[in-house]
DOLUM-948242 format. One record per residue: residue in three letters; z, x, y of N, C-alpha, C in turn. Coordinates in nm, 3 decimals, padded with zeros to 5 digits. Layout:
<nodes>
NODE  code       nZ       nX       nY      caZ      caX      caY       cZ       cX       cY
NODE   ALA        Z        X        Y        Z        X        Y        Z        X        Y
...
</nodes>
This chain:
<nodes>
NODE  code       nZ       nX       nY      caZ      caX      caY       cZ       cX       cY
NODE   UNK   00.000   00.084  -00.119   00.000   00.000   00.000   00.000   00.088   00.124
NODE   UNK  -00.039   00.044   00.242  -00.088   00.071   00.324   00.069   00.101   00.392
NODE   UNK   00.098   00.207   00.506   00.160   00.200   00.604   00.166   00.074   00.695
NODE   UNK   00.072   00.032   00.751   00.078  -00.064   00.823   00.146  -00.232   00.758
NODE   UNK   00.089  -00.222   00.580   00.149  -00.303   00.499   00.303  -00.289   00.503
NODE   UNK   00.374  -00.208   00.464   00.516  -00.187   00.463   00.545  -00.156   00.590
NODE   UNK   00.524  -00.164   00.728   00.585  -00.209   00.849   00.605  -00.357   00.841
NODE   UNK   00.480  -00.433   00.815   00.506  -00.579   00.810   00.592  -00.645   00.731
NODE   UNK   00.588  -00.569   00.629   00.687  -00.629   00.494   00.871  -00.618   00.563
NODE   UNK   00.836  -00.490   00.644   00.954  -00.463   00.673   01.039  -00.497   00.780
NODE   UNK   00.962  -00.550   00.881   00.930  -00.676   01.002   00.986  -00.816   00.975
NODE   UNK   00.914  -00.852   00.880   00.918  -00.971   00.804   01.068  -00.957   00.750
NODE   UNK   01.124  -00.918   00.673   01.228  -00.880   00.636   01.359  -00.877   00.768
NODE   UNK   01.304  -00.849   00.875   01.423  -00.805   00.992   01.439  -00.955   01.024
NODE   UNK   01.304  -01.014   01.043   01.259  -01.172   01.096   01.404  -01.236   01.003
NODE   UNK   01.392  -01.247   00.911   01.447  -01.333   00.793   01.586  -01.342   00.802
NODE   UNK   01.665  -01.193   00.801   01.769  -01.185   00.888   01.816  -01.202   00.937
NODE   UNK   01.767  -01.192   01.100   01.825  -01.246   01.203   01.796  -01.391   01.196
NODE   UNK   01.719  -01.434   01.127   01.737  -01.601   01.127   01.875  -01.648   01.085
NODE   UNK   01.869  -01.585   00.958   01.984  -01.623   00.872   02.127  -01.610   00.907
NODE   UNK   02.129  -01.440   01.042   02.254  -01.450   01.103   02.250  -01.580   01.226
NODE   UNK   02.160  -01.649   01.270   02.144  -01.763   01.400   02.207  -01.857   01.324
NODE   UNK   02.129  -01.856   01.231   02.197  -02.010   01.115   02.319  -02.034   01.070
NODE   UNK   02.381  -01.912   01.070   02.504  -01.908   01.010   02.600  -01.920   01.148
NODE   UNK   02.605  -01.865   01.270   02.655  -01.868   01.405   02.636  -02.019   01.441
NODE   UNK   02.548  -02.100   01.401   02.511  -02.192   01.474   02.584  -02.294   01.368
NODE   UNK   02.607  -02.255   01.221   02.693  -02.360   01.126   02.881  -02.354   01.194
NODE   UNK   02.902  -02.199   01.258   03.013  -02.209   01.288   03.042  -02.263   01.375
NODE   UNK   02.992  -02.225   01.520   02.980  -02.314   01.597   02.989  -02.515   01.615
NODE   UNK   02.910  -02.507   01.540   02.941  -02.662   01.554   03.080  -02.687   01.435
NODE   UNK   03.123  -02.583   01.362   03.271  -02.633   01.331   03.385  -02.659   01.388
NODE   UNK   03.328  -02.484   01.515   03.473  -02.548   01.628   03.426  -02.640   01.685
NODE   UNK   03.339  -02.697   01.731   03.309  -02.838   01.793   03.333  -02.942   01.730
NODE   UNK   03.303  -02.931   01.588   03.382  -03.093   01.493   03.540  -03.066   01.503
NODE   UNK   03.637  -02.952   01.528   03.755  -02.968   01.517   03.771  -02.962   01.702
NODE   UNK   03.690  -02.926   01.754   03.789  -02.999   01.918   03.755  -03.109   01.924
NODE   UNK   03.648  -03.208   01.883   03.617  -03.337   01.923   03.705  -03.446   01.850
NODE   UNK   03.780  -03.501   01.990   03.918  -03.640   01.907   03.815  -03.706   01.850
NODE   UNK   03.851  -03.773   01.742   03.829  -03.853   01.684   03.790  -03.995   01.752
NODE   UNK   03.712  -04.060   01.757   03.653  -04.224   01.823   03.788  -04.312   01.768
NODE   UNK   03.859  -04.422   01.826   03.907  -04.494   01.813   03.834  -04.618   01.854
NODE   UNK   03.875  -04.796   01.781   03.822  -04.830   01.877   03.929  -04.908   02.029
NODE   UNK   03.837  -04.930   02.091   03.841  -04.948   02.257   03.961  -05.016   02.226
NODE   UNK   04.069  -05.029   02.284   04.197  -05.101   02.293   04.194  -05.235   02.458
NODE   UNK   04.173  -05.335   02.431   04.137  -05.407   02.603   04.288  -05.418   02.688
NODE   UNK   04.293  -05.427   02.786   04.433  -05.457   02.864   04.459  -05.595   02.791
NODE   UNK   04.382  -05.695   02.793   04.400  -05.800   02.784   04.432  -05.869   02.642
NODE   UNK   04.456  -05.886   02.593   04.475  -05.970   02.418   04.581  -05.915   02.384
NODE   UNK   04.605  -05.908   02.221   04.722  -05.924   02.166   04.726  -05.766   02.142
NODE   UNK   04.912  -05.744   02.103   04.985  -05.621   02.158   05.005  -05.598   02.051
NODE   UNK   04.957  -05.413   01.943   05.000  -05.412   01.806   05.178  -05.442   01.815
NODE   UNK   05.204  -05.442   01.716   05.378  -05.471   01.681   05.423  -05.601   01.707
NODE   UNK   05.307  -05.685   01.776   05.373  -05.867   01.793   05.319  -05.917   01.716
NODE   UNK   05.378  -06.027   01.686   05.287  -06.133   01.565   05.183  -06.209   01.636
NODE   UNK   05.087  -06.225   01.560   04.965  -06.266   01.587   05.004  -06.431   01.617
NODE   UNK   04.946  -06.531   01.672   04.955  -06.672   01.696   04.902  -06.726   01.538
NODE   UNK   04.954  -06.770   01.525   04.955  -06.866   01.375   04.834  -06.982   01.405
NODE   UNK   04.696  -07.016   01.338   04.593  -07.101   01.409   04.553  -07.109   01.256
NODE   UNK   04.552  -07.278   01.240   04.496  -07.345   01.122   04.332  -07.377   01.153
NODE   UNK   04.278  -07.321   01.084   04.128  -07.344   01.095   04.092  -07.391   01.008
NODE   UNK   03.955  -07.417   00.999   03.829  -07.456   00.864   03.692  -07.351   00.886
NODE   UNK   03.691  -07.331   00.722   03.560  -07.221   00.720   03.434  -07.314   00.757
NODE   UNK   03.313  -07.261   00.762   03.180  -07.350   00.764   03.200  -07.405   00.640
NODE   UNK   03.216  -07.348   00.526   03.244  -07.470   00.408   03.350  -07.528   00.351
NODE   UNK   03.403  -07.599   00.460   03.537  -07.651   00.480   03.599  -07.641   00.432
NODE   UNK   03.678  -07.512   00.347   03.826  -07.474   00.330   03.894  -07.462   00.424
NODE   UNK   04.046  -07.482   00.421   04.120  -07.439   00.531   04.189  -07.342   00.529
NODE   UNK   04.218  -07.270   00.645   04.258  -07.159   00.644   04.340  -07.153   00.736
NODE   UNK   04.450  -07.033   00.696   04.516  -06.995   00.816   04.531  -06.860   00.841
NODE   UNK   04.515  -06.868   00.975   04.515  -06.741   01.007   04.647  -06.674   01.107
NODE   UNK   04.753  -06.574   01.040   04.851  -06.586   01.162   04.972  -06.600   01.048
NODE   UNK   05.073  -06.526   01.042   05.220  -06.587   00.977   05.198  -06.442   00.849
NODE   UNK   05.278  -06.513   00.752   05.297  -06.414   00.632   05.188  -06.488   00.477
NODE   UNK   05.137  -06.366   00.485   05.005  -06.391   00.391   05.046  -06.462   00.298
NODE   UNK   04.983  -06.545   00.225   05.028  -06.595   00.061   05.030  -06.511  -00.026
NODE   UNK   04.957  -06.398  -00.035   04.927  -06.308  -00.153   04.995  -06.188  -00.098
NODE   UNK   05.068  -06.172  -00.031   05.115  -06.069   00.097   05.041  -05.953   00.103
NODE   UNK   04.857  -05.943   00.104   04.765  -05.852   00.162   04.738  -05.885   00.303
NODE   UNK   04.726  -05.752   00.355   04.664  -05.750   00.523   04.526  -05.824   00.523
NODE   UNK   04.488  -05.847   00.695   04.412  -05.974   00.681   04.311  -05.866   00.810
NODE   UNK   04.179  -05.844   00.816   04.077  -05.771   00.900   04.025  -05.927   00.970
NODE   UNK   04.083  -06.013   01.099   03.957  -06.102   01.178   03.861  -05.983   01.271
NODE   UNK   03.727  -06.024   01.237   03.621  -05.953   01.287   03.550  -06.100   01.367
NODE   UNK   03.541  -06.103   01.509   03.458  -06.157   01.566   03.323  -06.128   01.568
NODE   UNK   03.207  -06.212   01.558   03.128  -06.179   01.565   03.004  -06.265   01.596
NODE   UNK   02.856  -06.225   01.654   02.768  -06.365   01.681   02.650  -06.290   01.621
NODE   UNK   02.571  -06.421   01.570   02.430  -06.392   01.545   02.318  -06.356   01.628
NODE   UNK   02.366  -06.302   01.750   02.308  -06.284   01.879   02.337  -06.131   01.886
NODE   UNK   02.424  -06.095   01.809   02.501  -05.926   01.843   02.437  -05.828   01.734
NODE   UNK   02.339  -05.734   01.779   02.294  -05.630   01.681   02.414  -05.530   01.629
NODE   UNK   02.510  -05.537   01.733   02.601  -05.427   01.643   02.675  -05.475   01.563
NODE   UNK   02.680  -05.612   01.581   02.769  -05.696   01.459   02.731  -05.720   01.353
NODE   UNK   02.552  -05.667   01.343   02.526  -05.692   01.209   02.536  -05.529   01.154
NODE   UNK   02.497  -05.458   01.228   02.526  -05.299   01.207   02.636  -05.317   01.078
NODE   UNK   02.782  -05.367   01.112   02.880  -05.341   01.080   02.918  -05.424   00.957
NODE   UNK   02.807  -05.482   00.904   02.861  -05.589   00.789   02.866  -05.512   00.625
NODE   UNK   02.792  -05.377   00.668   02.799  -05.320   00.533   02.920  -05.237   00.485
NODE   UNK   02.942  -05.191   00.615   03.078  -05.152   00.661   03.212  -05.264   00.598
NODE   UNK   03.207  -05.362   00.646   03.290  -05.458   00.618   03.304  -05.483   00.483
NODE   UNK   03.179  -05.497   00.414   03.197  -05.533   00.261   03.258  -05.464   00.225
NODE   UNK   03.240  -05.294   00.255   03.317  -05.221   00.168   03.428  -05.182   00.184
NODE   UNK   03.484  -05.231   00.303   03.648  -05.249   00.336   03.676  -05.385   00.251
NODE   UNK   03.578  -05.480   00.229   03.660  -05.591   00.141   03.693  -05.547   00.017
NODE   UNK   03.620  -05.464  -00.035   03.578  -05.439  -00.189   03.676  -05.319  -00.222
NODE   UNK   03.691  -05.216  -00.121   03.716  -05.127  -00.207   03.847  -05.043  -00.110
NODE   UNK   03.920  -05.139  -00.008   04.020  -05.047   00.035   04.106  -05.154  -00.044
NODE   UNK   04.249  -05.019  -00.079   04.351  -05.009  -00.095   04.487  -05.013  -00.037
NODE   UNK   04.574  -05.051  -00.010   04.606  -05.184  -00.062   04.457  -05.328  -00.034
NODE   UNK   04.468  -05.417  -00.103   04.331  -05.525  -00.066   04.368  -05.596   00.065
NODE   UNK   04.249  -05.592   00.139   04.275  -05.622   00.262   04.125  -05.765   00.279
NODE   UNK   04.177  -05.913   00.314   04.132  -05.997   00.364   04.039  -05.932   00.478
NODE   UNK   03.933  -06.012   00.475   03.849  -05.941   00.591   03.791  -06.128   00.644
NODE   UNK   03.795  -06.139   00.748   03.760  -06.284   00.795   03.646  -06.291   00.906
NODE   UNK   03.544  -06.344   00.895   03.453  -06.381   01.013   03.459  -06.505   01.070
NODE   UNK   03.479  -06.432   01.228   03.495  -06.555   01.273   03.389  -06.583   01.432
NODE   UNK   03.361  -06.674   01.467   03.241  -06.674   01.592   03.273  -06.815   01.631
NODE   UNK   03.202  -06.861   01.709   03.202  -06.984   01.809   03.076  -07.023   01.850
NODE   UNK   03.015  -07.178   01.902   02.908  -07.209   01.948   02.858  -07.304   01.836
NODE   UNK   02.735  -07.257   01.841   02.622  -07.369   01.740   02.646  -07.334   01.641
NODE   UNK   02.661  -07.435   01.530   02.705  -07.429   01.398   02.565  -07.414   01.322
NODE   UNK   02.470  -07.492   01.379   02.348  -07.459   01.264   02.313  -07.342   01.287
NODE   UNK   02.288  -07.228   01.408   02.257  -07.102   01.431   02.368  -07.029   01.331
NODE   UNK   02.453  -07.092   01.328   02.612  -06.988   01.265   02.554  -07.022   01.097
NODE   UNK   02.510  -07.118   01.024   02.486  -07.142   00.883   02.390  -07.065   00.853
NODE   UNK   02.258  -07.081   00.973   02.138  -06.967   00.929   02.192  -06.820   00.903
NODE   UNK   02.256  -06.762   00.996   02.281  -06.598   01.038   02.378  -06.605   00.905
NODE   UNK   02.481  -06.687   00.866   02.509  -06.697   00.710   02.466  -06.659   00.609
NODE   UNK   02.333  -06.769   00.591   02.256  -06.740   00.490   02.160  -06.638   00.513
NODE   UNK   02.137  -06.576   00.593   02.026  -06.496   00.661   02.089  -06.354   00.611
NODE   UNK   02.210  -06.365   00.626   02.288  -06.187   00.574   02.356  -06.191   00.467
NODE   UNK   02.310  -06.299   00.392   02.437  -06.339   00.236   02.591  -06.270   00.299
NODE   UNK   02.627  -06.392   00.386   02.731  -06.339   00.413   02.845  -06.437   00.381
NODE   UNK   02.825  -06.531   00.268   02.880  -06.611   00.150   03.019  -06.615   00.107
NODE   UNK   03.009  -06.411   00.092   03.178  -06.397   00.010   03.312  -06.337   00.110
NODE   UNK   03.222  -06.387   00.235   03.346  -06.357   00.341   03.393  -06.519   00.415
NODE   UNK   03.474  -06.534   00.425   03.546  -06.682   00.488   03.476  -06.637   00.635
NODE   UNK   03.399  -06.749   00.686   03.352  -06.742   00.817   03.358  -06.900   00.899
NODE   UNK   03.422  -06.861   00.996   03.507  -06.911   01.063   03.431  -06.977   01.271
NODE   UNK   03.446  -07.121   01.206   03.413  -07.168   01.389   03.513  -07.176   01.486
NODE   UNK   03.586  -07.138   01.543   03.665  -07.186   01.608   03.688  -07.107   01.811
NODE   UNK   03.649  -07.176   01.898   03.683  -07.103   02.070   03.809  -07.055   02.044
NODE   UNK   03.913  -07.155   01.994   04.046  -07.098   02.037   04.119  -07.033   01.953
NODE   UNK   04.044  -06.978   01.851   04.095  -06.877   01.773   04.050  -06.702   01.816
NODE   UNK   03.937  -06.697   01.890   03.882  -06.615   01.965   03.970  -06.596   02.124
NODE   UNK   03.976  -06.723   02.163   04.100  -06.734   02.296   04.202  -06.629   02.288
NODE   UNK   04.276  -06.719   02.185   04.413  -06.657   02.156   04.431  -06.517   02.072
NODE   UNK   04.295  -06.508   01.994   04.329  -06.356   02.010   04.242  -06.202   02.073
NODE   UNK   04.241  -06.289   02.186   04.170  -06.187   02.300   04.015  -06.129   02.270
NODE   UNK   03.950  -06.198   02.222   03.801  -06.182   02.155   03.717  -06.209   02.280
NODE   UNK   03.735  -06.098   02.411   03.652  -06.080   02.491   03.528  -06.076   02.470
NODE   UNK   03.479  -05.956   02.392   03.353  -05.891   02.423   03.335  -05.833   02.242
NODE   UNK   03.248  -05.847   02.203   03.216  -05.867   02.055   03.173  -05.723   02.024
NODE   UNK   03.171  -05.681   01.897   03.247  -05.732   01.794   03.399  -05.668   01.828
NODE   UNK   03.462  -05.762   01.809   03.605  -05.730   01.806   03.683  -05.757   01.677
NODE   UNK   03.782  -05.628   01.662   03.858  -05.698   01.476   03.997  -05.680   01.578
NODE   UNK   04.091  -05.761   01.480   04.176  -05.779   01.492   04.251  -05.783   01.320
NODE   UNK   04.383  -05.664   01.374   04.408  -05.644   01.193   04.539  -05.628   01.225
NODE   UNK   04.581  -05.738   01.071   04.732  -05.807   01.056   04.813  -05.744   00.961
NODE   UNK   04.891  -05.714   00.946   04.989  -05.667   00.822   04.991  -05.834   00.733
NODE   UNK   05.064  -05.768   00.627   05.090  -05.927   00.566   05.225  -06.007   00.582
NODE   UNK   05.281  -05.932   00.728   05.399  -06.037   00.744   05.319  -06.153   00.949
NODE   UNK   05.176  -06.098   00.945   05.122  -06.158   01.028   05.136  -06.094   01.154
NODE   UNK   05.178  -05.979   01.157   05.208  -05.859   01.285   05.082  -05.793   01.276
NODE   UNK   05.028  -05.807   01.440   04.903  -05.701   01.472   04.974  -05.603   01.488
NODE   UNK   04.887  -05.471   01.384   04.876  -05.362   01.364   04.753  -05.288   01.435
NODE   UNK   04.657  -05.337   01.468   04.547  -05.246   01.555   04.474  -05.341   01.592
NODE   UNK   04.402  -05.358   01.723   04.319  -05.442   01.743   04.225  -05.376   01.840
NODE   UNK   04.100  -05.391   01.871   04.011  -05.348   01.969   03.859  -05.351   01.992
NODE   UNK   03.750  -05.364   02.057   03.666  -05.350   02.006   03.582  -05.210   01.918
NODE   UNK   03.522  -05.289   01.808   03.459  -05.215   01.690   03.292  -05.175   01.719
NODE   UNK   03.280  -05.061   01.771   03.108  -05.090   01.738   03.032  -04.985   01.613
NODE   UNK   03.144  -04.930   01.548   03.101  -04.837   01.403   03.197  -04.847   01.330
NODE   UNK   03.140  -04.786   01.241   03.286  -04.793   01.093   03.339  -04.690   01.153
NODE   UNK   03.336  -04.606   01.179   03.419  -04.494   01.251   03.576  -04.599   01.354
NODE   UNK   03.536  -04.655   01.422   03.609  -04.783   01.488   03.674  -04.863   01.386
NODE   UNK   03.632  -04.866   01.287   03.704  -04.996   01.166   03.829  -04.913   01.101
NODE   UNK   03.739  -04.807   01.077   03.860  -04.701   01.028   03.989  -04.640   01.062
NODE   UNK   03.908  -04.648   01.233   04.023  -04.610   01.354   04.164  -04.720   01.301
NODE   UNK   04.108  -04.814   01.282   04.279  -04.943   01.297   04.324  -04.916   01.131
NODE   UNK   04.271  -04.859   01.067   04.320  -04.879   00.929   04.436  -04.742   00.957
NODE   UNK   04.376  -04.615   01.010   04.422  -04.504   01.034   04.564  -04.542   01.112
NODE   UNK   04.581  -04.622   01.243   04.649  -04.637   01.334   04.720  -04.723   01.228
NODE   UNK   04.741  -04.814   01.197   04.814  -04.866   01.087   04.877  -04.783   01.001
NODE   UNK   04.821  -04.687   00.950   04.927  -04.598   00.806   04.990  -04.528   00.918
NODE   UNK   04.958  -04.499   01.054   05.003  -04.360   01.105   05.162  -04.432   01.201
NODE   UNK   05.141  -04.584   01.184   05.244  -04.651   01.250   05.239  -04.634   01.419
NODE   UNK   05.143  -04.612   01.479   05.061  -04.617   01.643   05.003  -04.729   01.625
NODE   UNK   05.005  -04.768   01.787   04.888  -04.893   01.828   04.786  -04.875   01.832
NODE   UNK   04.715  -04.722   01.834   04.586  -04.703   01.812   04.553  -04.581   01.796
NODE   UNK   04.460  -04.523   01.775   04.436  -04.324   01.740   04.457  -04.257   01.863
NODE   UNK   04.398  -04.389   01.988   04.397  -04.265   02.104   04.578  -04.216   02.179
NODE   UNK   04.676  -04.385   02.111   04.853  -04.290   02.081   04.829  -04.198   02.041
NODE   UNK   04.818  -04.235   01.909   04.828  -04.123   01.821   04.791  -03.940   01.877
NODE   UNK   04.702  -03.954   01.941   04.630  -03.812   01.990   04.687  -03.787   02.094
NODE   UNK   04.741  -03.880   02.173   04.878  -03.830   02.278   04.957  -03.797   02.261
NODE   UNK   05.017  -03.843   02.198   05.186  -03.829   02.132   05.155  -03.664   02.055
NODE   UNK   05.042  -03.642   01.972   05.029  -03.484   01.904   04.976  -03.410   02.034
NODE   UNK   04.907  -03.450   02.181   04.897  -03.378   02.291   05.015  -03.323   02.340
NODE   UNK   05.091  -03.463   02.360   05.229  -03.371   02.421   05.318  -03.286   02.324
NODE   UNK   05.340  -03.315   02.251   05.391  -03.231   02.139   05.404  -03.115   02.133
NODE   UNK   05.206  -03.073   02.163   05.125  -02.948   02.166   05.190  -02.842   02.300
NODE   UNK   05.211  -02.953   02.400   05.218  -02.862   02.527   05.406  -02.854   02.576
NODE   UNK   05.474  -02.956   02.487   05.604  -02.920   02.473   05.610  -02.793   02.370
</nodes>
């Protein structure tokens, strides 16, 4: 082989290198950036219900008229997820796959409830439209009223003695997770939580 061949080979070789050291600087890098960035909670409003109070006790009916209640100490004593939501809201459907698998597969079992307001035949379509069948879904203004269901999607999540434990608006599972988190960690929400370990830090 040529001189000029084994410069290139050997070029090529330096090339490969320094890629591989960029790639590797640039995997670390964004590690210290995943460990300074807090964690998303979701949004906590001034307005609605306060974790650590009991939720308002409100007898409803699903669209297929069971009754329900929502509010007090569970029958089965599992926590209860109300998720507001409209067939008008793209991030509310974002979040339904999310939801199933908080129905299905968190531990302890946790009730997950849909609930919305308005036109009932728009509310049966968006039903059947998302097989959204094996969740209790719920008409009611003043169940949304009373528990501060400003601005959608909003959950609201109960222990099973009927005490809000986290409430706020949700617009990712990252947000759904936030109130499950704030719940085991015994805070009203992650962004306590990240205060209370702020000051801590600087005491």
């Amino acid at each position: 082989m040529s001189a000029a061949g084994w410069i290139a080979i050997v070029a090529l070789w330096l090339v490969v290198i320094g890629l591989a050291l960029v790639v590797v600087a640039l995997a670390r890098q964004i590690g210290v950036l995943h460990e300074r960035l807090q964690p998303a909670g979701a949004l906590a409003l001034a307005k609605g219900l306060k974790p650590g109070e009991p939720a308002p006790t409100i007898d409803v009916e699903t669209l297929t008229g069971q009754p329900l209640r929502i509010g007090g100490p569970h029958p089965r004593g599992a926590d209860t997820l109300v998720v507001f939501v409209s067939p008008t809201c793209p991030v509310c459907k974002s979040l339904l796959p999310a939801l199933r698998s908080i129905r299905r597969r968190e531990r302890p079992p946790v009730d997950v409830i849909l609930a919305s307001d308005g036109d009932r035949p728009q509310q049966e379509q968006y039903v059947a439209a998302e097989s959204l069948g094996e969740f209790p879904y719920v008409l009611s203004e003043r169940l949304g009223l009373s528990y501060g269901a400003g601005r959608l999607p909003h959950a609201v999540l109960l222990d099973d003695a009927g005490i809000v434990r986290a409430t706020g608006l949700v617009n990712s599972r990252e947000h759904l997770d936030s109130l499950f988190e704030a719940r085991d960690r015994g805070v009203a929400s992650l962004q306590e939580f990240l205060e209370r370990s702020g000051r801590r830090e600087v005491a």
